[in-house]
N, C-alpha and C positions, 0 to 999 in steps of 0.2 A: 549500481548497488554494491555495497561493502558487505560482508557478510561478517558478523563478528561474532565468534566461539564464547558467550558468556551464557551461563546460566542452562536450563536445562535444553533447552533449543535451539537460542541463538538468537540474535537482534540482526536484521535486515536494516543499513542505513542507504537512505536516498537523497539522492540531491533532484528536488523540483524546484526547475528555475533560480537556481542558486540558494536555494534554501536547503537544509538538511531536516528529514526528518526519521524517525524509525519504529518498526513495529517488530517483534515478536515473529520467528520463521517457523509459524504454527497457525494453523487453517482452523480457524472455529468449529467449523463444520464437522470436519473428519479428521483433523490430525493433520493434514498433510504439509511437506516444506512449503508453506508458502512463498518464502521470497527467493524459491527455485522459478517461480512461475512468469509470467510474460508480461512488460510493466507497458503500458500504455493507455489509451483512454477508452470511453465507453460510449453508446449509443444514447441519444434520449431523443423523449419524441417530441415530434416542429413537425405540428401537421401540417403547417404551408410551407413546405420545402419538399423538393421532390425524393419521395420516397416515406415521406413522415419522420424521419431519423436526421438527428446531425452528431457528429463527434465531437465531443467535449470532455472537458479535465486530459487531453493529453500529458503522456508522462508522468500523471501521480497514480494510475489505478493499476495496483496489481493483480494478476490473476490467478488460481489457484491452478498451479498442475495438474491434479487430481480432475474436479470437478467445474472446473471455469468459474467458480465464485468471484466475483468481483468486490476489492476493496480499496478504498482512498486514500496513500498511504500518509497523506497528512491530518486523516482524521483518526483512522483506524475503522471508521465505518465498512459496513457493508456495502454497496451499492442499491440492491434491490430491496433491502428490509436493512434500512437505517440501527434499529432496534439493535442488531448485531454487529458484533463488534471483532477486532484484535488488540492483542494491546499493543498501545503507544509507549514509547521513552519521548522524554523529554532529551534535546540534544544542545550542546553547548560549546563551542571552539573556543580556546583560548591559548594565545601563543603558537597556535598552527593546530592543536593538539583537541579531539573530539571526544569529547565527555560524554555519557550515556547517565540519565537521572530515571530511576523508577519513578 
């Protein structure tokens, strides 16, 4: 993750799987830096696998420092209540060079 100093918080950029995407270093929830927070995947449930759980979306779900909120960073979704969000930028390379679109 790139952190880039624009605008009042900052834009978190990420590369999943060779893609770039980026949200907003601001926790819906409470404020918090989000793209301080822990980037990996999340649990969902596979009741015929032992334990009910399997891990999925590794590498796009960040997690919130503060409060472990979990979010997609190629959606901007929340994990648990879709409904919520962060915001997204649109991202765009050209000549080496990473563009940030509101």
């Amino acid at each position: 993750m790139k952190l880039v100093d624009v605008g009042k918080f900052g834009v978190g950029v990420y590369n999943v799987r060779g893609s770039l995407y980026a949200i907003v270093n601001y926790c819906s929830h409470e404020g918090a830096p989000l793209c301080q927070g822990l980037l990996g995947g999340t649990n969902e449930s596979a009741p015929g696998e032992p334990g009910g759980l399997r891990r999925v979306r590794e590498g796009q779900i960040v997690r919130c420092p503060w409060h472990n909120w979990e979010f997609d960073v190629t959606t901007g979704r929340n994990v648990a209540d879709p409904r919520r969000r962060v915001r997204t930028y649109r991202v765009d390379v050209t000549g080496g060079e990473v563009y940030l679109t509101a």
